[in-house]
C-alpha positions in Angstrom: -23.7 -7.6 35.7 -26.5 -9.6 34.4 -29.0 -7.9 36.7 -27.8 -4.7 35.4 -28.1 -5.4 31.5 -31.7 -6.9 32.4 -32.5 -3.5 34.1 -31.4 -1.4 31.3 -33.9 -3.4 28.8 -37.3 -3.2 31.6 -36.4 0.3 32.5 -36.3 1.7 29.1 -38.8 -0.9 27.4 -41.2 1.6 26.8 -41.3 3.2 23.3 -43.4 6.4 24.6 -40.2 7.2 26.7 -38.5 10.3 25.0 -36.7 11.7 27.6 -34.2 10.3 30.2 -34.4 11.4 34.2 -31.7 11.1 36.5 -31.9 7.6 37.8 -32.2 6.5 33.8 -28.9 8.2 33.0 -27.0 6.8 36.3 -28.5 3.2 35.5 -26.9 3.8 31.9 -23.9 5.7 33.6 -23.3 1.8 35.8 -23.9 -0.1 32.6 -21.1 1.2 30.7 -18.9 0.7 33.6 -19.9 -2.7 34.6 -20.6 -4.0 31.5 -19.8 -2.5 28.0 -17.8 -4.3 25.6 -17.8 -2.3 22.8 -15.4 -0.2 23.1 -13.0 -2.6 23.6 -13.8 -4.8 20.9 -13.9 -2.1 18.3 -9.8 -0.6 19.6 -9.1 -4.2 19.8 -10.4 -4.8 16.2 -9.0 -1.8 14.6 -5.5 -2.6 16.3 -5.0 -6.4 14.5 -5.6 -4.6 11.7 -1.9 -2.7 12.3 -1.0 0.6 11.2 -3.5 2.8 9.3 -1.4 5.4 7.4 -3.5 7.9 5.5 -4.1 7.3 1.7 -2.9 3.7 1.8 -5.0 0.6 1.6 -4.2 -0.1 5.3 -6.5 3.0 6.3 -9.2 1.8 3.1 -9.4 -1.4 4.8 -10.2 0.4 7.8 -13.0 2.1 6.5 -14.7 -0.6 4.8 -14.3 -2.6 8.0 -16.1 0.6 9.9 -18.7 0.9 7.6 -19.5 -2.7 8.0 -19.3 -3.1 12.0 -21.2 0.3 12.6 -23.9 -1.3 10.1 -23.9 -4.2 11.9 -24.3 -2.5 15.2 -27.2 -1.2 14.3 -26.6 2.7 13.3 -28.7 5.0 10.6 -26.8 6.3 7.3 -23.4 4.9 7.7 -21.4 5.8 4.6 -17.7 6.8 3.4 -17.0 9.7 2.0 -13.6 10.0 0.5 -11.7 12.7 -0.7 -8.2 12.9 -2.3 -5.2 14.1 -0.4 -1.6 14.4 -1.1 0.3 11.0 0.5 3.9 10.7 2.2 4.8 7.3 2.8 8.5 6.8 4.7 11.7 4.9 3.2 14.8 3.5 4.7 16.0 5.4 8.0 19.1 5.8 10.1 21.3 7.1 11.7 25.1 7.1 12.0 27.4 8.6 14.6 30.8 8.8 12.3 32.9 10.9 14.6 34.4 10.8 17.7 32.5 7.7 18.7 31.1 5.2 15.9 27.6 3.8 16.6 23.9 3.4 15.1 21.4 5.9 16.9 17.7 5.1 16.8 15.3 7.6 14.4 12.5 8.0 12.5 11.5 10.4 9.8 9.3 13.3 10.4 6.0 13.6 8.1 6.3 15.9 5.1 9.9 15.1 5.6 12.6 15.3 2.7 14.7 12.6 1.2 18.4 12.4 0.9 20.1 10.1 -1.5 20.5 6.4 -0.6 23.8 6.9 0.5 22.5 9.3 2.4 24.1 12.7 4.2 27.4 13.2 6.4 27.9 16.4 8.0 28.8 17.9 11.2 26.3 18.5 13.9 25.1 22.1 15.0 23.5 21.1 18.5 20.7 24.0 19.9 19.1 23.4 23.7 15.6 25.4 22.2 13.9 25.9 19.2 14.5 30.0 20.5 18.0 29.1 20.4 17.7 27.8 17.1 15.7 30.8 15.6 18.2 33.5 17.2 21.2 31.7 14.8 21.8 33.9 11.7 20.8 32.9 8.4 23.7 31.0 6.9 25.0 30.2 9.8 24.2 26.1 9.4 25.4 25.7 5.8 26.7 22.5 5.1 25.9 21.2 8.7 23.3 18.8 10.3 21.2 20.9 12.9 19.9 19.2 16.2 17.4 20.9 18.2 16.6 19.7 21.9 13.8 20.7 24.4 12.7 20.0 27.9 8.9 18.2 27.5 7.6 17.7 31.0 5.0 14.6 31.6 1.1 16.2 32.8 -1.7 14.9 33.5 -3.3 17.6 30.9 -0.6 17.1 28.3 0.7 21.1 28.5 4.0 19.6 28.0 3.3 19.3 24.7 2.9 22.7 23.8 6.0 23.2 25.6 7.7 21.1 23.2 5.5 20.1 20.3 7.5 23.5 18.1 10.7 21.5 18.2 8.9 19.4 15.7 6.4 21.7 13.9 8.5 24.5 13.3 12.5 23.5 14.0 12.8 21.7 10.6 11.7 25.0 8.6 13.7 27.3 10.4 16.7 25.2 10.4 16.5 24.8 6.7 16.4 28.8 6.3 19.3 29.3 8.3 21.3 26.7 5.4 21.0 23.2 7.5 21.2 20.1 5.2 19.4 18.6 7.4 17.7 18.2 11.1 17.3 15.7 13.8 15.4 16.5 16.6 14.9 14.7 20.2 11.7 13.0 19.7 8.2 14.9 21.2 7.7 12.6 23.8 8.3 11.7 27.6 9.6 7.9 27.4 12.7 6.9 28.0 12.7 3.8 26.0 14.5 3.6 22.5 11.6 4.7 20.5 11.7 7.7 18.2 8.3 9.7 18.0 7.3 10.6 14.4 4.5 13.3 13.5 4.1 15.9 11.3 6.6 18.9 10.8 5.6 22.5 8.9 7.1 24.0 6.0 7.3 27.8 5.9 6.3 29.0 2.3 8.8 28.8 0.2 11.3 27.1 2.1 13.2 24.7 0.7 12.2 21.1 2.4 15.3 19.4 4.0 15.4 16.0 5.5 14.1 15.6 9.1 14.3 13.1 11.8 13.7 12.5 15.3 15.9 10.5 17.5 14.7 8.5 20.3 15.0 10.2 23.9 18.3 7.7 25.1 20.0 8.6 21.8 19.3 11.9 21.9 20.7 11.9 25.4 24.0 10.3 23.8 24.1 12.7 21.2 24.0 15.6 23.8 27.1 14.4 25.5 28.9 14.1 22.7 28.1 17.5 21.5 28.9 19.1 25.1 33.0 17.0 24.3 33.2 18.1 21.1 32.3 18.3 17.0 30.2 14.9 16.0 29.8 14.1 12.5 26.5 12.1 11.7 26.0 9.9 8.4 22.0 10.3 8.0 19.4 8.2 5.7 15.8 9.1 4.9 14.3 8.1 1.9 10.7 9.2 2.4 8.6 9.7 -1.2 5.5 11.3 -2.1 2.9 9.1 -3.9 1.3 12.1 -5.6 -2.7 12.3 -4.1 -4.4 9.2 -3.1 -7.6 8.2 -1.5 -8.5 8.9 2.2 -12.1 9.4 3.3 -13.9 9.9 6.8 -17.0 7.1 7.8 -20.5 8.5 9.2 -23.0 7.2 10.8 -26.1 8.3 12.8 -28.0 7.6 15.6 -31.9 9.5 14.7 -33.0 12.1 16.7 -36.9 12.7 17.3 -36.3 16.1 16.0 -34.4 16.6 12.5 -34.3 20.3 13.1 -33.1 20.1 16.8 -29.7 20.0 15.3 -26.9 17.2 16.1 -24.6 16.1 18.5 -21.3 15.3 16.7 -19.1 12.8 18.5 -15.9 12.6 16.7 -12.5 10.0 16.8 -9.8 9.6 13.7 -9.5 5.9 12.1 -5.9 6.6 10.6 -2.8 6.1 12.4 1.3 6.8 12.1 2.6 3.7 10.2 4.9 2.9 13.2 1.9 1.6 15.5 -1.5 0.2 15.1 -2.4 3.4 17.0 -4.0 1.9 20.0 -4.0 5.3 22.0 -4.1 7.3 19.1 -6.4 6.7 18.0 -8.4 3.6 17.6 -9.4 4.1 21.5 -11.4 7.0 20.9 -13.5 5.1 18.2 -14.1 2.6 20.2 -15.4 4.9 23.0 -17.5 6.9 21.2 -19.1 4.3 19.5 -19.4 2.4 22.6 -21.6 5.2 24.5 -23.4 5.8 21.2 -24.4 2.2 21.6 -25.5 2.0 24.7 -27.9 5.3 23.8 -29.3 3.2 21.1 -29.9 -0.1 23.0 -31.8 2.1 25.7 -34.9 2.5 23.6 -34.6 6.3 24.2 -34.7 8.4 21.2 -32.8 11.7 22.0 -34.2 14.7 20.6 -31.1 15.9 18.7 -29.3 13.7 16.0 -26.1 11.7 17.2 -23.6 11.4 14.3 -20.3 9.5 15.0 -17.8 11.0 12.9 -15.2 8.7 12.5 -12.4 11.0 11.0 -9.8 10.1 8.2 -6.3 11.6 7.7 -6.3 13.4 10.9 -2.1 12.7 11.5 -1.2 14.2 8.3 -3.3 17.1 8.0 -6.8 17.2 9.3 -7.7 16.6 5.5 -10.8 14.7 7.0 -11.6 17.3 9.2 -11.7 19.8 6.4 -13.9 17.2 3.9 -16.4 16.9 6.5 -17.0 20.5 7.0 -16.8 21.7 3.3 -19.2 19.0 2.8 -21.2 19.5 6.0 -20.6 22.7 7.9 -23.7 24.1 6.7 -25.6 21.5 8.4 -27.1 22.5 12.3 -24.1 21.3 14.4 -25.6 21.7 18.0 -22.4 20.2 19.8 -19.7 18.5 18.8 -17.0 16.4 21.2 -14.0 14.6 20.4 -12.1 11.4 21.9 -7.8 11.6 20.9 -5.9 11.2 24.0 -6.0 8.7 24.6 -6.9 5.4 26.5 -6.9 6.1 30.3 -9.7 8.0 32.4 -11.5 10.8 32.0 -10.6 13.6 34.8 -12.3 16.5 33.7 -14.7 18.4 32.0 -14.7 21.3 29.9 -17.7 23.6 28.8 -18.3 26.0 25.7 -21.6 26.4 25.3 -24.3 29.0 25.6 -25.1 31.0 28.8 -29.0 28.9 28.9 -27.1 25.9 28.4 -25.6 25.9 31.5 -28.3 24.4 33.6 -27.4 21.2 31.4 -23.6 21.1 32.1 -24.8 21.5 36.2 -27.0 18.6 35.7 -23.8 16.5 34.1 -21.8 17.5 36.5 -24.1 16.3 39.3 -24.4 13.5 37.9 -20.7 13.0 37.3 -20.1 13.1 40.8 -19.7 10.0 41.8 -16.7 9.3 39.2 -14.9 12.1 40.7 -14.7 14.7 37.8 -14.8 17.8 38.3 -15.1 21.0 35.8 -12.5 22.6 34.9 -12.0 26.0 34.5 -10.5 26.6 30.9 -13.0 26.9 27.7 -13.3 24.0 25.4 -11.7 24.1 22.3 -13.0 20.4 20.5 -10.8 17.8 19.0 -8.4 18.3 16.2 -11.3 16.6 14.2 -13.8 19.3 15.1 -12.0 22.0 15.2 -13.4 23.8 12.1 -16.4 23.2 13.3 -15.7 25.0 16.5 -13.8 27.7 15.0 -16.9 28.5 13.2 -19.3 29.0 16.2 -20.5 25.5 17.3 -20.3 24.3 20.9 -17.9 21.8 22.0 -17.2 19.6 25.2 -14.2 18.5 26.1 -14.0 15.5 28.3 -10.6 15.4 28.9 -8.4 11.8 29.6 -6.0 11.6 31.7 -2.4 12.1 29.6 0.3 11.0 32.6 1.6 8.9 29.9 0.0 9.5 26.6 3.4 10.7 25.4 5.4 7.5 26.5 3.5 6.0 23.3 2.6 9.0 21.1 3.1 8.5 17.8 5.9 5.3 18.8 6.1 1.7 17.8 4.9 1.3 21.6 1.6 2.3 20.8 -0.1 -1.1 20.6 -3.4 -2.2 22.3 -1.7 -4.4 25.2 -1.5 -0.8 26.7 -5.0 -0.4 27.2 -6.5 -0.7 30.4 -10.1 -2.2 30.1 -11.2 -0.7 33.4 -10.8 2.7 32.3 -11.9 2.5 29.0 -15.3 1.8 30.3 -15.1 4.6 32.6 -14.6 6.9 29.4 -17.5 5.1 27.8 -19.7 5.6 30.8 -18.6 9.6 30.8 -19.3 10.0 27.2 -23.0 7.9 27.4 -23.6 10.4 30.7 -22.8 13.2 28.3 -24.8 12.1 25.6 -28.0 11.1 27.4 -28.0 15.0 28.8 -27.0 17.4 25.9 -28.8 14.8 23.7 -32.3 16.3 24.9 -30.9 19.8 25.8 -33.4 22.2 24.5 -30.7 24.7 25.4 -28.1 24.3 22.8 -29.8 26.1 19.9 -28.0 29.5 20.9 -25.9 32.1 19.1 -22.7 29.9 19.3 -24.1 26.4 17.7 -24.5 26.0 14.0 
C-alpha cells in the first residue's frame, strides 16, 4: 500500500502535467481501492453525528461540520447556502390491534403525515392487496374506517422493486383520504423482514384533505393480513406529527478548480440530511463520503482537470428535493457539463449508465475500457442523474449514472437499521475507485460541450 501512495506522488509530481493517460488513471483507479480512507472516515463521521432531519439543528450541525472538513481537506470555495423550507418533525406513534386479537404492532409515521389527537383514532380496518385495488373503491366507500394498503416489493439488484411498490406510499394515503378513510397504514416500502417500519415521504393530491398515515413494519403487516383474511380488526392508531412552520435547511459547495473556467463543470452530487429514524449510513452519508473521497484523490494527484469539479453536497433531499431546487434556481444558469450522483447506497458499483452527447462517446469507451478489470459493464438504459440533479438533467445537462448494487438497500431504507456497522469498507473503496476512474476521464473530455450540457 505504501508503494502505491509513494507512486501516486512521483507519478504525478509534475506541475506541467494537465492531462491523465491510461496508466495514470489505473494507478489512481488501484489507489482508491487499496488505499483510500476518506470515504470512510467522512460516512463514519457524519453517522456519530445521528439522524440529520431537514430544518433541524441536527442537519445545521451537519453542515457546519461539512463546511469545515471539506475546508480542511483542502477544496476551493466551500460555502453553505441555505434556504428556507417548510419542516415536519414526527410525535408519539403506535399502533393498537383492539379487536379480535389485542396487541401493539410496530409503525412509523409517513412524512407530510397528519396528526390525530393524543388519544388517538379507533376504527375498523378496510384491508386492499394494491394501491389499484385501492383506487377502484368508490368514493365514500372508507368513511369512518382505517384503510390498509398492501403490495408485493421484490428485492433487485437495480432496485425496480421500488417502483413496483414505492406508490403504496406516495400516492395510497391521498387516495384513501378521498375515498373518506380517517386514516391509513401501509406495509412499509421495503424488503426486510425484521420489525422495522420504513418512513419516507407520502403526496397530497390538491386539495385533499391530509389524514394520518403510517407504515407498519413487514412482520406486522404480515399479522395484520391474517387477521383481515379471519375477519373485521379494529385498530386504535397515534400520530402526533407537527409542522414547525419554515425553518432553515441549506446545501454545502465546494470546488475542485479546473484549468479552464469556461470548460464548464462536472457536478458530483450526495444529500447530507437523513430520516430522523437513522443516522442514514446508506442513505445517505455513504455517498458523501464517496464522492468526496474520489474528488480527493483527483486533487492529491497534482493533475488539474480541465473542467471544474464541484461537490454538491445536497440538503433536504428526503423531504422534498428543496436543495435540489435551491441549487438550481441559484445556479442552473451556470455551464453544467455533467453532473453524477451517489444515493444507493453503500455496496458496489455494477454498472454504468451513459447520457451524453453522440462525440462524447469515445469518452464513455475509454471508461469502460478502463473499467474492465472491476467487472462493470454498461448498461443499456439512459441515465437519468440522482434525485439531487435531477433538475439539472431535466433541463438538458448530461448525467452518469454509476449504479450500486441495491440487493439489500431496502432491508435498511429509510429504517432505524440504517446505521454505519452496515457498511462494508471493501466496497466502499471500490465505489470510490469507480467515481475517481470517472472523474479523471470526463474531467478532461473536450467532448461534453454539446447540445445536451448546460
Amino acid at each position: 500500500m505504501k508503494k502505491l501512495v509513494l507512486l501516486l506522488a512521483a507519478t504525478f509530481a509534475s506541475p506541467a502535467l494537465a492531462q491523465y493517460n491510461d496508466a495514470d488513471i489505473e494507478r489512481l483507479r488501484e489507489v482508491a481501492l487499496q488505499t483510500d480512507t476518506t470515504a470512510m472516515t467522512i460516512t463514519e463521521a457524519l453517522t456519530v453525528m445521528g439522524p440529520r432531519m431537514a430544518g433541524t439543528e441536527s442537519e445545521a450541525h451537519a453542515r457546519r461540520w461539512a463546511v469545515n472538513t471539506l475546508t480542511d481537506i483542502g477544496f476551493s470555495n466551500v460555502r453553505e447556502e441555505t434556504y428556507q423550507m417548510p419542516t415536519w418533525v414526527r410525535g408519539a406513534e403506535s399502533a393498537h390491534i383492539v379487536d379480535p386479537f389485542p396487541q401493539e404492532m410496530v409503525i412509523t409515521a409517513l412524512g407530510r403525515s397528519a396528526a390525530t389527537s393524543e388519544d388517538g383514532i379507533t376504527a375498523e380496518i378496510v384491508a386492499f392487496d394494491s394501491v389499484a385495488a385501492l383506487r377502484a373503491a368508490p368514493v365514500g366507500s372508507l368513511a369512518g374506517r382505517i384503510a390498509y394498503v398492501s403490495h408485493n416489493m421484490q428485492r433487485a439488484q437495480d432496485g425496480s422493486g421500488y417502483g413496483h411498490a414505492g406508490p403504496t406510499r406516495w400516492n395510497a394515503p391521498s387516495l384513501a383520504a378521498e375515498r373518506g378513510a380517517v386514516a391509513i397504514v401501509i406495509r412499509s416500502v421495503g424488503t426486510d423482514w425484521h420489525r422495522n417500519p420504513h418512513t419516507g415521504g407520502t403526496n397530497w393530491a390538491e386539495g385533499v384533505e391530509r389524514i394520518p398515515a403510517g407504515a407498519l413494519s413487514n412482520p406486522d403487516a404480515d399479522n395484520l393480513e391474517r387477521m383481515t383474511r379471519l375477519g373485521p380488526v379494529t385498530m386504535r392508531l397515534v400520530l402526533t406529527p407537527r409542522w414547525l412552520g419554515d425553518q432553515e435547511s441549506g446545501n454545502v459547495i465546494a470546488e475542485l478548480p479546473g484549468r479552464d473556467p469556461e470548460a464548464g463543470m462536472i457536478l458530483i452530487a450526495c444529500h447530507i440530511d437523513s430520516w430522523d429514524l437513522s443516522p442514514g449510513a446508506f442513505d445517505d452519508a455513504a455517498g458523501c463520503g464517496i464522492i468526496t473521497g474520489a474528488a480527493n484523490l483527483i486533487r492529491r494527484s497534482g493533475v488539474q482537470p480541465l473542467r471544474t469539479i464541484r461537490l454538491f453536497w445536497a440538503g433536504a433531499e428526503e423531504v422534498g428535493i428543496y436543495g435540489a431546487l435551491d441549487y438550481f434556481e441559484q445556479h442552473g444558469t451556470e455551464r453544467h457539463a455533467l453532473a453524477a450522483e451517489s444515493d444507493f447506497g453503500a455496496d458496489r458499483i455494477w454498472r454504468v449508465e451513459f447520457n451524453i452527447p453522440e462525440a462524447a462517446n469515445a469518452d464513455a469507451g475509454r471508461l469502460m475500457r478502463l473499467l474492465e478489470p472491476l467487472g462493470i459493464p454498461r448498461g443499456t438504459q439512459t441515465a437519468t442523474g440522482g434525485a439531487d440533479t435531477s433538475p439539472l438533467v431535466r433541463n438538458g445537462v448530461s448525467a452518469i449514472d454509476l449504479q450500486q448494487d441495491g440487493t439489500r438497500y431496502f432491508d435498511l431504507h429509510h429504517t432505524p437499521d440504517d446505521t454505519f456497522d452496515k457498511i462494508d469498507p471493501e466496497q466502499v473503496r471500490q465505489n470510490v475507485a469507480v467515481w475517481v476512474t470517472m472523474l479523471a476521464v470526463m474531467a478532461n473530455s473536450e467532448f461534453l460541450d454539446a447540445e445536451n450540457s448546460r
